[in-house]
N, C-alpha and C positions, 0 to 999 in steps of 0.2 A: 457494338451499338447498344446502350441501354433505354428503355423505352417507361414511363412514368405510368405506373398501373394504378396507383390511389391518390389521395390525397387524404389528410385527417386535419382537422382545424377547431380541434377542440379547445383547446390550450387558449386561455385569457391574457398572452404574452409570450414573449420568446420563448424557445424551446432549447433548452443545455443539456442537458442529459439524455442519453437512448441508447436502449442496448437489445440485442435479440433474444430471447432465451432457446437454448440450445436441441431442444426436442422437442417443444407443441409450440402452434404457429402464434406465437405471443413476441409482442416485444415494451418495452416499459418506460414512457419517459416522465421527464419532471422539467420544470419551470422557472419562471419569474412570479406566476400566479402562486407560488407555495404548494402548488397539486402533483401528486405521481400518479400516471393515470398506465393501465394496462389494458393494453391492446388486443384483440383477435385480428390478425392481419384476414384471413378467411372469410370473415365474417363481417369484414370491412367495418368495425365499431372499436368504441371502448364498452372494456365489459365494465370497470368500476373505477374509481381512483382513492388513493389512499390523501388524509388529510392528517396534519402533525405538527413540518415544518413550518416553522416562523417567518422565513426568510424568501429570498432563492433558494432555488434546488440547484445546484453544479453541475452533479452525474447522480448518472442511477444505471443498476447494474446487478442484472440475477447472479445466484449463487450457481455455479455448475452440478452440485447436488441434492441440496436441500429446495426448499419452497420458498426460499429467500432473495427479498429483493434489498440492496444495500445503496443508501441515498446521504449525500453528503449538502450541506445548506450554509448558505449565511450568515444563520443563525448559529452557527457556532459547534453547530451540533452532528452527528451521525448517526443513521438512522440504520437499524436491523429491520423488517418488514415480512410479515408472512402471508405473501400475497395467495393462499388460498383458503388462509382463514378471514385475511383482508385486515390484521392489526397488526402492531408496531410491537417487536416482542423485546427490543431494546434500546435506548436512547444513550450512545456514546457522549461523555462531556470530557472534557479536559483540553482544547483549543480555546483562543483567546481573541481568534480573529474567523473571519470567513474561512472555512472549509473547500478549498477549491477542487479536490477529488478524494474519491475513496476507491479500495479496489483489494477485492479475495485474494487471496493467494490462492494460486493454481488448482494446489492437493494437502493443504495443511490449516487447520483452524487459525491463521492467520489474517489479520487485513490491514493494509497501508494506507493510511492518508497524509495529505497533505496543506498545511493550511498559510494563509498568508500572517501570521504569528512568525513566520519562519522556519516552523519545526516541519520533518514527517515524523508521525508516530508509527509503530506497528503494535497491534493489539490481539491479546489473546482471546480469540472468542470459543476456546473447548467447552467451557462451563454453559455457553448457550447451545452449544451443538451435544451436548449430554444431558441436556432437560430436553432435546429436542429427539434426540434417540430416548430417552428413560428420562417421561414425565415428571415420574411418581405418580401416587395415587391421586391427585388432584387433577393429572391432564395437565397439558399446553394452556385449555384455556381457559386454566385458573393462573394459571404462570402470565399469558399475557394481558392477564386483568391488572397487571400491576408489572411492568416488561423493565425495570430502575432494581427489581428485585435482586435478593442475593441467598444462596443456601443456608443451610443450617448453619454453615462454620466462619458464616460472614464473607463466603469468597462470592464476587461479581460474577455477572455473566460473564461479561467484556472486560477486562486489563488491559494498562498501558503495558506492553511489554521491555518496548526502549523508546525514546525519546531520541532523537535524531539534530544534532545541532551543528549548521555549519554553515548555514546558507544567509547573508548578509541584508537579504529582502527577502518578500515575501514568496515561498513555495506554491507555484502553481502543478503539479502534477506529479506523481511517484507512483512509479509502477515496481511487480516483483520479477525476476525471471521465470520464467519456465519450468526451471531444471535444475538450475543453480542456485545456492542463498545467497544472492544478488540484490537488491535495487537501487534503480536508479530516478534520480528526483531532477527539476529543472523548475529555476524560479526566477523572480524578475532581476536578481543583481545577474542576470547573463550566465550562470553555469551552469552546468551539467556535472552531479553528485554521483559516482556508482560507490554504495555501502558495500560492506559485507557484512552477515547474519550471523554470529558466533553462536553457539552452545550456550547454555546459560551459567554450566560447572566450568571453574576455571581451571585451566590446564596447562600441567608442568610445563616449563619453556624450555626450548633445546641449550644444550650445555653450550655451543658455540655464543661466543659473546656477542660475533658479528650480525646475529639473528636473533636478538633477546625480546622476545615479548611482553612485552605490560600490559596484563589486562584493563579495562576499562571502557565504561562507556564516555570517554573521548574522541574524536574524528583527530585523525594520520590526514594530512590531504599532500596529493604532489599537484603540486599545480604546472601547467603552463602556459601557453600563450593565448590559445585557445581558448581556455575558459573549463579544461575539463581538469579533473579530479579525481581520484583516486582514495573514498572514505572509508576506513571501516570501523567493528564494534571492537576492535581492539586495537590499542595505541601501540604503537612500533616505534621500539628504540635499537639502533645499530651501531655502530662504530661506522659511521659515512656511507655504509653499501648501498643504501636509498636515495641518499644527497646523488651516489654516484651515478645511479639507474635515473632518477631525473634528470640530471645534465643532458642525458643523450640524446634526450627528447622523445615526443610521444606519438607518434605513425599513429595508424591505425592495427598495423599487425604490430608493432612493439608496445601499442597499449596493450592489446592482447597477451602478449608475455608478462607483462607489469601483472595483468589479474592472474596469470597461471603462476606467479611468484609468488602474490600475495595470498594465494589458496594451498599454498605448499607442492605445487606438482613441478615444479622448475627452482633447483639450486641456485645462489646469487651468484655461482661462477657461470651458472648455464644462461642463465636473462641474462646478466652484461654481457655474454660473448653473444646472444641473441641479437638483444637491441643494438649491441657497438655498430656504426656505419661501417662497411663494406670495403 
C-alpha cells in the first residue's frame, strides 16, 4: 500500500519532467511554464528554480556525479545546469524540432537525446566535465558567465558525437544501457531502435567475406513484424548470413542472439543454429 505524504503545487502548468537525485533528499522538475524548479523533499519546499528555457521542458534529470542538472525543451534546445551554483553552464543546439528527452550515460561523458526532427544524438560532453574538474585560473564562475563557450583550441563543451538516423517520424525517447554500448530509441512511426556504440578508430575487418564490415555512420536495420530493429554505427555487409538470421524471426531470446552476434560474441554458424526453430 502506498500512502500520499506531500503534495507540491508550485508549477504554473503541467508538470513533465522529475527525477530524484541520488544522495540528498532533492528532486528536480520542469514544465510547461519554462521553469526547473529544485526541491527539498525534507523540508517540504522549493529551494530555487532555474530560468532559460524558451519553451516546454520534457525531462529533467541529475547527473549521478557532478552537480548537474540536464533538461531537454521545445525550444529546441538542451540544457547543462549546475544546480548549486543555480546557472546554466551549457546550452546544447543542433535539433531542429522539439526536444522530447535527454539522458547521461550511466558512467561515461556521454548524453543521448532525442528529438521529434527524427534524429537521436549522442553528445560528448568531456570538455564540460574538465572545465568542471580543472577550471583554470578563472573558476566555473567565469566559465558560466558565458556556458556557449569553447577553449583555447576552439573545441566546445558539448559535441555532437553521432547523429542517429532511422526513424521515419518523430523520436520520442532514447535511452543508453547500463553496461553495454547499447541504445535504444522509440518514436511515433511505431518502432523500437536498439543502436550500437562503435569506437570512433576504425577497425580492420575479419578476412571471412561472409562477415565483412563497412564502417560508417549508416543504420543496418533487420526488421520485422513487430516493428523492432536491430541499428547500429556500423554498416554490415555479408554474403546473405544476415538476410538469413532475419528469416527466422525475432523471439525475444533470438533477439537476444541477433545482439550477441552483432557484438562479436556468437559466430554466424552459432546464432543460426541458435535462432533455427527446433
Amino acid at each position: 500500500m502506498c500512502t500520499l505524504l506531500e503534495k507540491f503545487d508550485e508549477h504554473e502548468g503541467p508538470v513533465r519532467g522529475i527525477d530524484f537525485h541520488s544522495q540528498q533528499p532533492l528532486f528536480v522538475s520542469g514544465g510547461d511554464d519554462y521553469k526547473i524548479k529544485v526541491w527539498n523533499y525534507k523540508q517540504k519546499r522549493c529551494l530555487f528554480h532555474l530560468l532559460g528555457h524558451l519553451d516546454y521542458i520534457r525531462t529533467t534529470v541529475f547527473h549521478h556525479e557532478y552537480p548537474w542538472v540536464l533538461s531537454a525543451s521545445d525550444d529546441q534546445t538542451i540544457r547543462i545546469w549546475n544546480w548549486q551554483s543555480r546557472s546554466c553552464v551549457s546550452v546544447l543546439t543542433g535539433h531542429n524540432h522539439y526536444v522530447m528527452c535527454a539522458q547521461f550515460h550511466p558512467t561515461e561523458d556521454l548524453l543521448v537525446s532525442a528529438s521529434l526532427d527524427q534524429t537521436v544524438r549522442v553528445w560528448d560532453i568531456s570538455g564540460l566535465r574538465k572545465k568542471n574538474v580543472a577550471p583554470g585560473p578563472h573558476g566555473m564562475d567565469d566559465h558560466m558567465k558565458n556556458p556557449s563557450s569553447t577553449d583555447l583550441f576552439g573545441q566546445a563543451d558539448c559535441v555532437v558525437k553521432h547523429v542517429l538516423e532511422g526513424h521515419d517520424r518523430g523520436a520520442n525517447w532514447a535511452s543508453f544501457h547500463p553496461s553495454m554500448p547499447l541504445i535504444v530509441s522509440g518514436a511515433d512511426d511505431r518502432q523500437i531502435k536498439l543502436w550500437r556504440m562503435s569506437d570512433s578508430k576504425v577497425q580492420k575487418p575479419p578476412s571471412s567475406s561472409s562477415s565483412r564490415r563497412q564502417l560508417g555512420q549508416v543504420h543496418a536495420g533487420l526488421n520485422n513484424d513487430d516493428g523492432v530493429s536491430f541499428e547500429s554505427f556500423e554498416r554490415v555487409t555479408d554474403g546473405g548470413g544476415l538476410n538469413q538470421l532475419g528469416k527466422l524471426g525475432l523471439g525475444f531470446q533470438r533477439f537476444q542472439c541477433l545482439i550477441a552476434f552483432r557484438l562479436g560474441r556468437l559466430t554466424l554458424a552459432e546464432a543460426t543454429t541458435t535462432m533455427s526453430p527446433a
